[in-house]
C-alpha positions as CSV (number, residue, x, y, z in Angstrom):
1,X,81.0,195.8,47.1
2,X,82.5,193.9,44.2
3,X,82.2,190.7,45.9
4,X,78.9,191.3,46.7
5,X,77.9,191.9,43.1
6,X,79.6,189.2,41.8
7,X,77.9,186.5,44.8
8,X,74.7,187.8,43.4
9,X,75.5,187.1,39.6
10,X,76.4,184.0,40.7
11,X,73.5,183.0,42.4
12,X,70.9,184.8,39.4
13,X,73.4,182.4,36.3
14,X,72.6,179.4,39.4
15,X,68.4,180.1,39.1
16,X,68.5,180.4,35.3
17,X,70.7,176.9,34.9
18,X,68.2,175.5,37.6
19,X,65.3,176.9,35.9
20,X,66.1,175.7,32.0
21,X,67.1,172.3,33.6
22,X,63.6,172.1,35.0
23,X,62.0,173.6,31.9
24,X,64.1,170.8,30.2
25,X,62.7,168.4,32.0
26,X,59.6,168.7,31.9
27,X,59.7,169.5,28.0
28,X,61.9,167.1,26.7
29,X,59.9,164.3,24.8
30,X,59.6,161.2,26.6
31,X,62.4,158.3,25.6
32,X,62.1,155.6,22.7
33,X,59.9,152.6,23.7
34,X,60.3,149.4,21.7
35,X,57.5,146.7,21.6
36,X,57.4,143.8,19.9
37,X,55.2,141.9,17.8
38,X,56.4,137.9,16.8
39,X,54.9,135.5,14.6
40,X,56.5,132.3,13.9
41,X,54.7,129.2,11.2
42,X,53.7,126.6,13.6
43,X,55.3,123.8,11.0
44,X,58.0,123.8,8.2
45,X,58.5,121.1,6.1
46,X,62.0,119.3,5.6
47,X,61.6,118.6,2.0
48,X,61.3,122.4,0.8
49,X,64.2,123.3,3.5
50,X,65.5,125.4,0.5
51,X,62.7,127.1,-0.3
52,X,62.4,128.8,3.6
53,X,66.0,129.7,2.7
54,X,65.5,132.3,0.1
55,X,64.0,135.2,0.3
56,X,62.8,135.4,-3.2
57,X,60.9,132.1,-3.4
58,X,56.6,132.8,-3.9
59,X,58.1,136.6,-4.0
60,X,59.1,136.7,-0.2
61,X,56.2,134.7,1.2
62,X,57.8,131.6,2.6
63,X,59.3,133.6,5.6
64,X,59.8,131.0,8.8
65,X,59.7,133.7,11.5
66,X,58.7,137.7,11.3
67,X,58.8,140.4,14.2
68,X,57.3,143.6,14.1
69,X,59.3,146.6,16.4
70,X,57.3,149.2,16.8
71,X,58.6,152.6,18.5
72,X,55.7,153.6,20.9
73,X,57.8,156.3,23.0
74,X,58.6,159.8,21.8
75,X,62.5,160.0,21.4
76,X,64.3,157.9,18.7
77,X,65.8,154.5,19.0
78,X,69.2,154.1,17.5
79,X,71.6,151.3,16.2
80,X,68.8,148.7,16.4
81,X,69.9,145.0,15.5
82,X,68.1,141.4,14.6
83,X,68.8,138.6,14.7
84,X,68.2,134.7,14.8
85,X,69.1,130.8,15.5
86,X,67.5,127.5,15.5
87,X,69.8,126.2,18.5
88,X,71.6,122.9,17.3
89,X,70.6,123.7,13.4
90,X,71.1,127.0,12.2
91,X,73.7,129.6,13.8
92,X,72.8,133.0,14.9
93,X,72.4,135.2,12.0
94,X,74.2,138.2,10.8
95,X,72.2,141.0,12.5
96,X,70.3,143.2,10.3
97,X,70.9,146.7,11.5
98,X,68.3,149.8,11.4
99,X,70.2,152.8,12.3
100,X,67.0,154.7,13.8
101,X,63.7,153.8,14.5
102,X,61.8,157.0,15.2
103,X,58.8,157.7,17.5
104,X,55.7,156.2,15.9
105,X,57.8,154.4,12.8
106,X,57.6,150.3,12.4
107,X,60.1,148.0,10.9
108,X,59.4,144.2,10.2
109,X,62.1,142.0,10.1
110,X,61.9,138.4,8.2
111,X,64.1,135.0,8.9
112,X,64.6,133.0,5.9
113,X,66.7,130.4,7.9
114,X,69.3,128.7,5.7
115,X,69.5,125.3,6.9
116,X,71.8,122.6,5.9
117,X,70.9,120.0,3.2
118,X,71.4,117.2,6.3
119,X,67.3,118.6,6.7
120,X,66.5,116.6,3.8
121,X,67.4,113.2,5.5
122,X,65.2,113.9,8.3
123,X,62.7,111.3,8.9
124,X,60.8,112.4,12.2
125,X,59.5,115.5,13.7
126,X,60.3,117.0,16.3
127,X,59.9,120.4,18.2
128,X,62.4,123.3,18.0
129,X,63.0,126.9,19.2
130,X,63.3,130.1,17.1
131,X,65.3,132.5,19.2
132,X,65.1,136.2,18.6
133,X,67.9,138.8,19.7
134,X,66.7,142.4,19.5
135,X,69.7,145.4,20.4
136,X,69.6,148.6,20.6
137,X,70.9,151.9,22.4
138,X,68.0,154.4,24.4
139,X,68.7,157.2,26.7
140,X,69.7,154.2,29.9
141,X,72.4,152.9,26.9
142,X,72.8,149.8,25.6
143,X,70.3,147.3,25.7
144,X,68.6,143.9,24.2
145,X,65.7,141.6,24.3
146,X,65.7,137.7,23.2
147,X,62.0,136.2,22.7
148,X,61.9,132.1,21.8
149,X,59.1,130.2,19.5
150,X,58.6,126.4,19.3
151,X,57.9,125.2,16.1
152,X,58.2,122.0,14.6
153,X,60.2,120.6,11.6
154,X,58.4,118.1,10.4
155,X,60.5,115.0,8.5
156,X,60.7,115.2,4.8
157,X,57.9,112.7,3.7
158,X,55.4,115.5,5.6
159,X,53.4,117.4,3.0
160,X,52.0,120.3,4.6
161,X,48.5,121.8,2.5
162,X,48.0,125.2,4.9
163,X,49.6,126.7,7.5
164,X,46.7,129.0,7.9
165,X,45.2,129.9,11.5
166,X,41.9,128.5,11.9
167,X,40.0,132.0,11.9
168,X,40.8,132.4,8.0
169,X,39.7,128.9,6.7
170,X,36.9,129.9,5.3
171,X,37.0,127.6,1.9
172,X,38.2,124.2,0.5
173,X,40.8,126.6,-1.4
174,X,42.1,128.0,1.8
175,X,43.0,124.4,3.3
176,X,45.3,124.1,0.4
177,X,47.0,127.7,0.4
178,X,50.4,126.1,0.7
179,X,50.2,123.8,-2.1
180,X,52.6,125.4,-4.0
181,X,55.1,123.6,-2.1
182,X,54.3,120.3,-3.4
183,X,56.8,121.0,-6.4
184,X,59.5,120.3,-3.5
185,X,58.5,116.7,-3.9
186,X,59.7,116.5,-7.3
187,X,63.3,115.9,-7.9
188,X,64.5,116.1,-11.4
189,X,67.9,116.2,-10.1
190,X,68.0,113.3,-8.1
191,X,70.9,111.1,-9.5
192,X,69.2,108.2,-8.4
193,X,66.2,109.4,-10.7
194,X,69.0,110.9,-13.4
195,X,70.3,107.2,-13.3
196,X,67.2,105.6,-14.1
197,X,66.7,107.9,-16.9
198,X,69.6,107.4,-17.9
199,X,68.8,103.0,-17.8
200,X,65.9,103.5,-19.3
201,X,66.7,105.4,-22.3
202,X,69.8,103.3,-23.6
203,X,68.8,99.9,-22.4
204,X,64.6,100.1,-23.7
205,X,64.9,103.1,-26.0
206,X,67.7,102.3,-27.6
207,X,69.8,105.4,-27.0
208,X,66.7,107.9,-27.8
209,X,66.5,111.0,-25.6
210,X,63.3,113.1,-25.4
211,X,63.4,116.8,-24.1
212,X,61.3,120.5,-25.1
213,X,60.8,120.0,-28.8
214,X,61.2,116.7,-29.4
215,X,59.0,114.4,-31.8
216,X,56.0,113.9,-30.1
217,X,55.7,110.4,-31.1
218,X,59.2,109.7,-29.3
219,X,57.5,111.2,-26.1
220,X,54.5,109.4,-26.0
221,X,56.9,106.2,-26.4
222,X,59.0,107.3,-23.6
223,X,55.6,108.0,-21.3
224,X,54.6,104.3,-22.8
225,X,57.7,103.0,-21.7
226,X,57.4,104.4,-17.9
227,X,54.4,103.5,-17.6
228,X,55.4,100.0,-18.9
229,X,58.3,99.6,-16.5
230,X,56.0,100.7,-13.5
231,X,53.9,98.0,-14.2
232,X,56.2,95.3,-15.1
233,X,58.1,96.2,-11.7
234,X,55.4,95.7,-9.8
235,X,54.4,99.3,-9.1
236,X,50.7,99.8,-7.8
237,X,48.1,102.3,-6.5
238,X,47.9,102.4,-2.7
239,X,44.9,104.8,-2.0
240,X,44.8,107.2,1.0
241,X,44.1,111.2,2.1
242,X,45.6,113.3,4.7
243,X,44.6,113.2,8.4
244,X,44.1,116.3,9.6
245,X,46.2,117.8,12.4
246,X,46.2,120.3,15.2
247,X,49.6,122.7,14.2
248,X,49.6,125.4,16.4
249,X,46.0,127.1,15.8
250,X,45.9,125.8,12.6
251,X,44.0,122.4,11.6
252,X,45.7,121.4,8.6
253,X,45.9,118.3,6.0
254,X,49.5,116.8,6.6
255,X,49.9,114.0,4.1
256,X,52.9,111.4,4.1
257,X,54.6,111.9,1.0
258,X,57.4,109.9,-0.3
259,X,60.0,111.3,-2.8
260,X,60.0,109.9,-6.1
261,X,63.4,107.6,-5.5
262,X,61.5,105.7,-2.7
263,X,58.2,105.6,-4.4
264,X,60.0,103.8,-7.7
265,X,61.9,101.4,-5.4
266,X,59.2,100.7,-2.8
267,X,56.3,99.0,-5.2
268,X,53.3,101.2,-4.3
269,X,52.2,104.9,-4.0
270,X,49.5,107.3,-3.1
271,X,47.9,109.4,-6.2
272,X,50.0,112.4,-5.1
273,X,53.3,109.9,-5.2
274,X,52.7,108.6,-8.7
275,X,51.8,112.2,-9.9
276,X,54.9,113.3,-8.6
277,X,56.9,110.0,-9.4
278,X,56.0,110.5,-13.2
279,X,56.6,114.2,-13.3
280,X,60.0,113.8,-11.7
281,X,60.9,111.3,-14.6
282,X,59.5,113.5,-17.0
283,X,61.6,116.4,-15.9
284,X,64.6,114.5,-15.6
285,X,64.3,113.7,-19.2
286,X,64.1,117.3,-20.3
287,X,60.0,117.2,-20.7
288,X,57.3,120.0,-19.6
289,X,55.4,118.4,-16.8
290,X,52.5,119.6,-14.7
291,X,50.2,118.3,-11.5
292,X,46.9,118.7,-11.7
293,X,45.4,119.3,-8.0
294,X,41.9,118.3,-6.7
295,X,40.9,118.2,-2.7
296,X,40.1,114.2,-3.7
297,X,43.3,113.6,-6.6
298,X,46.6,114.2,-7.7
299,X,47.4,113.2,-11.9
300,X,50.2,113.9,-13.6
301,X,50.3,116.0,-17.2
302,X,52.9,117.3,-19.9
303,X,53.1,119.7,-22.2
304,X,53.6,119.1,-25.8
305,X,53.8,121.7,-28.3
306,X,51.8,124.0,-26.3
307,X,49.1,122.3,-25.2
308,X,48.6,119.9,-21.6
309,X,47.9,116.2,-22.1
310,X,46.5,114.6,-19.1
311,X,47.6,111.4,-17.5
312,X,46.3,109.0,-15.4
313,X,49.0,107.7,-13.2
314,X,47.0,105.2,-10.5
315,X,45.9,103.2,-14.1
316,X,48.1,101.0,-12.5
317,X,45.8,99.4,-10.5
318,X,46.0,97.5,-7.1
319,X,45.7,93.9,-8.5
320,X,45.4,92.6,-4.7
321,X,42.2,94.9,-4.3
322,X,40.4,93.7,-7.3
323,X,41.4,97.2,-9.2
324,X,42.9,95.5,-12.6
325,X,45.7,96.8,-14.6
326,X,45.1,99.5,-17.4
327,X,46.8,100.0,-20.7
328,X,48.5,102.9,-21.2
329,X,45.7,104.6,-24.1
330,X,42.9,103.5,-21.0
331,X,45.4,105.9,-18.8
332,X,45.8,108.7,-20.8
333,X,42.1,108.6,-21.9
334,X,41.2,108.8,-19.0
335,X,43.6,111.6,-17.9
336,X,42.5,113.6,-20.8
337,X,38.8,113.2,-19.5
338,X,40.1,114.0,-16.3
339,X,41.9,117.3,-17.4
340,X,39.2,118.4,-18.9
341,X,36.9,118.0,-16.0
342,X,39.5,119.8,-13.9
343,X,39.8,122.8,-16.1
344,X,35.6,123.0,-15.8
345,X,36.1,123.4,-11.9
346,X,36.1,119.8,-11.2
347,X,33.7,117.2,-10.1
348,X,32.4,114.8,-6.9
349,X,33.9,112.2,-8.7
350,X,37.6,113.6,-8.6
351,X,37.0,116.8,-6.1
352,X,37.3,120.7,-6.3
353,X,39.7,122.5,-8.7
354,X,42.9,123.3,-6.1
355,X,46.0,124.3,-8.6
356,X,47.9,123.2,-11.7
357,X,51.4,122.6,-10.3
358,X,53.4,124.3,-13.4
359,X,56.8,122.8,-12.5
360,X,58.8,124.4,-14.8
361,X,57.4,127.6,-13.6
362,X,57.3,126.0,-10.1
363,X,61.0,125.1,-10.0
364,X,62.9,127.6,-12.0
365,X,61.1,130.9,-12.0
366,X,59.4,131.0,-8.3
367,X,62.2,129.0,-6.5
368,X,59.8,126.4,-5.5
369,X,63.1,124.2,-5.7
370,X,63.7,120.4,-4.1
371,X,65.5,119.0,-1.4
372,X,69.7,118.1,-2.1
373,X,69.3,114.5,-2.2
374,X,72.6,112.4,-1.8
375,X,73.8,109.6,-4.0
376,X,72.9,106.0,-3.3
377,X,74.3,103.3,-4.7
378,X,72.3,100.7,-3.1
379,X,69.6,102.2,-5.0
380,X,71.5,102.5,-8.5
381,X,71.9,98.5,-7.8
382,X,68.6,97.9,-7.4
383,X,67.8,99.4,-10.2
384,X,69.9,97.5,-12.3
385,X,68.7,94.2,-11.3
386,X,65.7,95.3,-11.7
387,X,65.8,96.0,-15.5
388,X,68.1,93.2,-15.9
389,X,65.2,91.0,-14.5
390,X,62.6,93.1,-16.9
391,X,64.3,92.8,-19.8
392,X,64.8,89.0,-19.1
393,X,61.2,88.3,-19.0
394,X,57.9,88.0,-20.9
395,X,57.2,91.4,-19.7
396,X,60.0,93.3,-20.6
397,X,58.7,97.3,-21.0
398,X,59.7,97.3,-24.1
399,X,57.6,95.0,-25.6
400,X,55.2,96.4,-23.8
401,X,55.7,99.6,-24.7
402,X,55.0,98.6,-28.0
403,X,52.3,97.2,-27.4
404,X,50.5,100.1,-25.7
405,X,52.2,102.9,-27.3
406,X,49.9,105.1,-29.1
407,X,50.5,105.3,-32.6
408,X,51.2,108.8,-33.6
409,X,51.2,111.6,-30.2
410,X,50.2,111.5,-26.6
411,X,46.8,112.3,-27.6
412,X,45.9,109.7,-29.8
413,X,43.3,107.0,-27.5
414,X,40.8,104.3,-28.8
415,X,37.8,107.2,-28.0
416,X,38.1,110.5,-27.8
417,X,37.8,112.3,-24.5
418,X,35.0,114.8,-24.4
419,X,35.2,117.8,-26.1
420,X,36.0,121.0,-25.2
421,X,33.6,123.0,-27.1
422,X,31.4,121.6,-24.2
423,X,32.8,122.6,-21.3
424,X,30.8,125.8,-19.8
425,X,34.3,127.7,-18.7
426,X,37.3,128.6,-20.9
427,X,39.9,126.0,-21.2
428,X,43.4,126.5,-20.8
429,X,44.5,128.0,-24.5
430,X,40.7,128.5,-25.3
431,X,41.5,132.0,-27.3
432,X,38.0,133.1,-28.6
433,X,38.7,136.4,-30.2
434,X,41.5,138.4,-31.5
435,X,42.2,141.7,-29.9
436,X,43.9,144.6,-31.8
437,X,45.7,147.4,-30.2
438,X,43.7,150.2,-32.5
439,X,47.4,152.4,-32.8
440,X,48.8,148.9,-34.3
441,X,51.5,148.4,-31.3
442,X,50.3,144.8,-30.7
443,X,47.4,142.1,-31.1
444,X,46.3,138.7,-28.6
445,X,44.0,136.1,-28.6
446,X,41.6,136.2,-25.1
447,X,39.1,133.4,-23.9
448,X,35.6,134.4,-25.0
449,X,34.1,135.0,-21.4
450,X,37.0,137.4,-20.4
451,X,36.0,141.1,-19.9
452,X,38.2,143.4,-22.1
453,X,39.0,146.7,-21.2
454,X,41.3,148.8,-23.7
455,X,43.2,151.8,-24.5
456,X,43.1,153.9,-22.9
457,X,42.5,152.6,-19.3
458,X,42.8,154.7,-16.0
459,X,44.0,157.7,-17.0
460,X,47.3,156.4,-17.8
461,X,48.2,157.0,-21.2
462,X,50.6,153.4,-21.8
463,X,47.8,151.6,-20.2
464,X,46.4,150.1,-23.4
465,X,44.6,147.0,-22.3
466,X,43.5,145.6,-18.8
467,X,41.4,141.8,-19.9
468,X,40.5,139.7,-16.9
469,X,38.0,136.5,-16.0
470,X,35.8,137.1,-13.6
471,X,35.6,134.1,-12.2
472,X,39.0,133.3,-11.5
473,X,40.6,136.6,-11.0
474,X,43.5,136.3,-13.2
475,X,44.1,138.4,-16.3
476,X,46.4,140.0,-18.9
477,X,47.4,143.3,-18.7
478,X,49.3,145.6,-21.8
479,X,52.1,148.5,-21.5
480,X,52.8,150.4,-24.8
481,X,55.7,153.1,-24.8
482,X,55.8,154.6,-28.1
483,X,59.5,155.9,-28.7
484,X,60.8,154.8,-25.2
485,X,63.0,152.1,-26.0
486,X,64.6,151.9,-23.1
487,X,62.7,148.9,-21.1
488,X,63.8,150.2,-17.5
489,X,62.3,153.6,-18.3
490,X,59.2,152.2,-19.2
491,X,59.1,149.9,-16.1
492,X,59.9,152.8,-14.0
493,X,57.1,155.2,-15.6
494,X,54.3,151.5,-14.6
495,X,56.2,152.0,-11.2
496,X,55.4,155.8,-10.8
497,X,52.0,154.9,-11.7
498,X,51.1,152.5,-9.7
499,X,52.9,154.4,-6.3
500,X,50.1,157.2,-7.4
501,X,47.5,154.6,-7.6
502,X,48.6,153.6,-3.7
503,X,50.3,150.9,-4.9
504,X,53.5,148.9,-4.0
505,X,55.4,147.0,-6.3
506,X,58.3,144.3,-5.2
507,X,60.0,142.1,-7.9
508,X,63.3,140.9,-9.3
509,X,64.5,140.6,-12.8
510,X,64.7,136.5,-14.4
511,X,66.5,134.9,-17.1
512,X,65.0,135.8,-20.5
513,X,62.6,134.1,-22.5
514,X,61.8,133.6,-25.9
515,X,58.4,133.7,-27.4
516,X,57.4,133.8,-31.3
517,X,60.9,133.8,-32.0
518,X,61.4,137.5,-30.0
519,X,62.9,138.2,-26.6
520,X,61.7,139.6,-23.9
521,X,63.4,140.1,-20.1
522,X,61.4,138.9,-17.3
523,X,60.3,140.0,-14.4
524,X,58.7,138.1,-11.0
525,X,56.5,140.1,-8.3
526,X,53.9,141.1,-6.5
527,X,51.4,144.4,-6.4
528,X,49.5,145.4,-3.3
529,X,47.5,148.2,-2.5
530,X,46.8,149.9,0.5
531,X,43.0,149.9,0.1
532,X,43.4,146.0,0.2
533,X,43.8,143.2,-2.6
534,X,47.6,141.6,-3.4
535,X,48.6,140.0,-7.0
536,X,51.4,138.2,-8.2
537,X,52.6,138.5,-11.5
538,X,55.0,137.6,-14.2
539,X,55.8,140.5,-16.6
540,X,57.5,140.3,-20.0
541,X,59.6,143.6,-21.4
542,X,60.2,144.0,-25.3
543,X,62.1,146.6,-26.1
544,X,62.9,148.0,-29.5
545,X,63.2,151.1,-32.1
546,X,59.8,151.9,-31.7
547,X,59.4,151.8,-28.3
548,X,58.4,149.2,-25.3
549,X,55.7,147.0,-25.0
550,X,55.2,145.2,-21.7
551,X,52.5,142.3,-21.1
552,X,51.6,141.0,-17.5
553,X,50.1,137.9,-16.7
554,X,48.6,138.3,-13.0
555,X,46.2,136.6,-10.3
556,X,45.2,136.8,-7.3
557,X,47.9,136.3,-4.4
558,X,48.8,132.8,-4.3
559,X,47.4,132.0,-7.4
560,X,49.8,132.6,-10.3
561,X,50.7,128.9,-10.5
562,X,47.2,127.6,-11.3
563,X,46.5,130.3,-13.5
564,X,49.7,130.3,-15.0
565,X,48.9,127.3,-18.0
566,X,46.4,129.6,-19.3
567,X,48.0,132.9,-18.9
568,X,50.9,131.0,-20.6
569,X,48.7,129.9,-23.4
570,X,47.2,133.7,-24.0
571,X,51.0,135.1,-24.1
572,X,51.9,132.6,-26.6
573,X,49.3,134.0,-28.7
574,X,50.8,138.0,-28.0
575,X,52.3,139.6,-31.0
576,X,53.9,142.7,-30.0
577,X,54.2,143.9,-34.2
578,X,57.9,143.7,-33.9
């Protein structure tokens, strides 16, 4: 009998096991699923090989390869690994790890490959793979999935304008969306450019060194003597565009670009060449340069005190042509007329306003940084028999030089260009009223035509001033914090803010700056917002016994670096009343 009760225990615990395994089964959620979504540029360009490199260049937006896993099944994915290599260039990566990707969550994983400086002597392009290696664990155990790309690495004279799939060219603008990365091509620290600085300085000026707040008559002698060289040696205007080319599903404008060093040994450049040639030089020496961009030009600029001076760097002619030699005053009048022109929107004659390449900004703020260019002695030779021959002859740049310097500063020209009190738009600096924060925390200069909105603004009580131009979608924006004087507080209350608003906010500290004698820490980013719409900005954080005061300078995604001469220009006007 005991037996008997005990076979039929066993067999009623056997139908309850059997019966919550099957209830189990058919209740347990189903297992992870991982898909995958890969997007790779169809081109990269040798000469910004460092920018690709570093994640915080344009804020993040120079990624070479991105892949989207998605979990589309209804369990969790664990221990989930990326990683990548350009076979024969870059080595597989370290693998970034996401411990769990649950049901319905995405991650997106970015490849900023870091390849080797030898990039930089490339000459050709050619076609490579991207490989992708996805691992991760699921209910079957370990598994992984590798995925390949061809792209190509195009040699480092190959200056790419867009990368852009054809369905989003919708503008001239958009053709030129990676313009930015025309800074690559010039290379301050060249030592083969650093030696001709060097030549030039102690062997035509006579030991004089320029730099950021030197005399402005000793810079316009040192532009007057590069220009004077150039001519002397030969150097003309060789006139051509970019041929446009299939990339993937992008039709782009690839233009063969040479770096500075070639174009200074090789006797002739492009518009974009010279620019870049000249602003290269100017650099070196410790000036302020700029490129102003057109979809028909390229001219070189510096600052001075503040204020851009235009140049016109193909003033050198092409003799064989018929196109005659300029002076230097005909140059720079003309690239004052020029500037002013491009500031209005630009012209047919010298094409559609495309950016203001701040290269200072450019280079050491949004890591728009050149190639690593090895030493060449060759070229340091050359160099020397070439000013040895100069100096030698008739036409030695330093009589000529003399000869064409102006007189007192970079802006001084037989006729005046024309004047900006014509121009329909706002120039760059053009501050037409003086706005005062009504609680006394601060007071700035705005353009005319730019729409103010003030204190308060939003609902948000530090908000104290929002002023923006239409037109061009950049603007100036105004934190006050009365008795928070701690700068990371108040950053973190505009944080909190925006997050409410929908907003997300990516950015890393920079050095400091100075401006009007007071410092202020810096900060580089970007704001988007889930309803749509993307800025980048620069911010500036003063902190002291009264509180914070923050001012943004911001424009649309992509472009900060145009807008940033006059943003700059309004900020030096910003006095935060202590």
């Amino acid at each position: 009998m005991g037996r008997q009760v005990l076979r039929l225990g066993g067999v009623a615990l056997l139908a309850v096991a059997i019966a919550l395994g099957v209830t189990y089964m058919v209740t347990r959620p189903p297992p992870g699923r991982l898909t995958f979504s890969i997007e790779s540029k169809p081109a990269i360009m040798s000469a910004a090989y460092k920018v690709y490199g570093n994640p915080a260049a344009g804020n993040g937006r120079y990624w070479m390869s991105k892949v989207v896993i998605k979990n589309e099944g209804g369990s969790p994915v664990d221990s989930v690994t990326v990683s990548y290599q350009i076979p024969g260039i870059v080595p597989w990566t370290t693998p970034k790890e996401y411990p769990s990707i649950l049901p319905g969550q995405s991650v997106v994983s970015l490849f900023y490959p870091r390849l080797p400086d030898s990039v930089a002597l490339k000459t050709t392009t050619t076609t490579e793979q991207v490989e992708m290696r996805v691992e991760y664990a699921d209910h079957r155990g370990s598994k992984h999935d590798t995925r390949q790309m061809e792209f190509q690495l195009r040699g480092r004279n190959d200056l790419i304008y867009t990368t852009l799939p054809d369905s989003e060219v919708l503008t001239t603008p958009d053709l030129y969306e990676n313009t930015e990365l025309a800074a690559a091509f010039v290379t301050p620290d060249d030592p083969v450019i650093k030696y001709f600085v060097e030549q030039l300085e102690q062997k035509v000026m006579g030991g004089t060194t320029v730099g950021a707040g030197a005399d402005p008559k000793e810079i316009a002698r040192f532009m007057a003597t590069v220009f004077a060289y150039e001519q002397a040696s030969g150097i003309i205007y060789a006139g051509t565009e970019g041929l446009p080319e299939k990339s993937g599903s992008s039709v782009t404008m690839i233009q063969k670009v040479r770096l500075p060093r070639e174009v200074l040994l090789g006797g002739a450049g492009l518009c974009i060449e010279l620019a870049s040639l000249y602003a290269t030089i100017s650099e070196a020496a410790g000036l302020d340069p700029v490129i102003f961009l057109t979809s028909k030009h390229a001219f070189p600029g510096v600052r001075v005190d503040g204020e851009l001076h235009g140049f016109e760097s193909t003033a050198l002619g092409t003799p064989g042509m018929g196109e005659k030699h300029h002076t230097f005053d005909e140059a720079l009048k003309a690239g004052e007329q020029e500037k002013v022109i491009w500031m209005n929107g630009g012209n047919q004659q010298i094409g559609q306003q495309i950016m203001l390449l701040d290269l200072h900004y450019l280079h050491h703020v949004a890591g728009i940084v050149p190639p690593e260019l090895p030493d060449d002695a060759a070229a340091k030779q050359k160099i020397d028999e070439t000013f040895a021959r100069l100096l030698a002859g008739a036409r030695a740049p330093e009589a000529a030089a003399q000869n064409q310097a102006p007189a007192q500063h970079p802006t001084a020209r037989a006729a005046p260009p024309p004047s900006r009190s014509a121009a329909p738009r706002a120039t760059a600096g053009a501050a037409g009223r003086r706005y005062a924060d009504p609680n006394g925390f601060f007071s700035v200069s705005l353009p005319a035509n730019w729409s103010v909105k003030p204190y308060p603004f939003q609902n948000f009580r530090s908000f104290a001033l929002n002023a923006t131009d239409a037109a061009s979608t950049m603007g100036v924006s105004v934190y006050v914090f009365p008795g928070v004087s701690s700068g990371d507080a108040a950053i973190t209350q505009v944080r909190n803010w925006v997050s409410s608003n929908r907003g997300h906010i990516s950015g890393q500290e920079q050095a400091p700056v100075k401006n009007g004698g007071r410092d202020y820490r810096q900060f580089l980013g970007s704001t988007s917002y889930d309803q749509g719409g993307s800025l980048d900005w620069v911010s500036f954080v003063r902190s002291f016994a009264q509180g914070t005061v923050i001012i943004t300078l911001a424009a649309k995604q992509g472009q900060l670096g145009a807008a940033m001469p006059q943003l700059r220009q309004v900020f030096n006007t910003f006095d935060p009343g202590a």
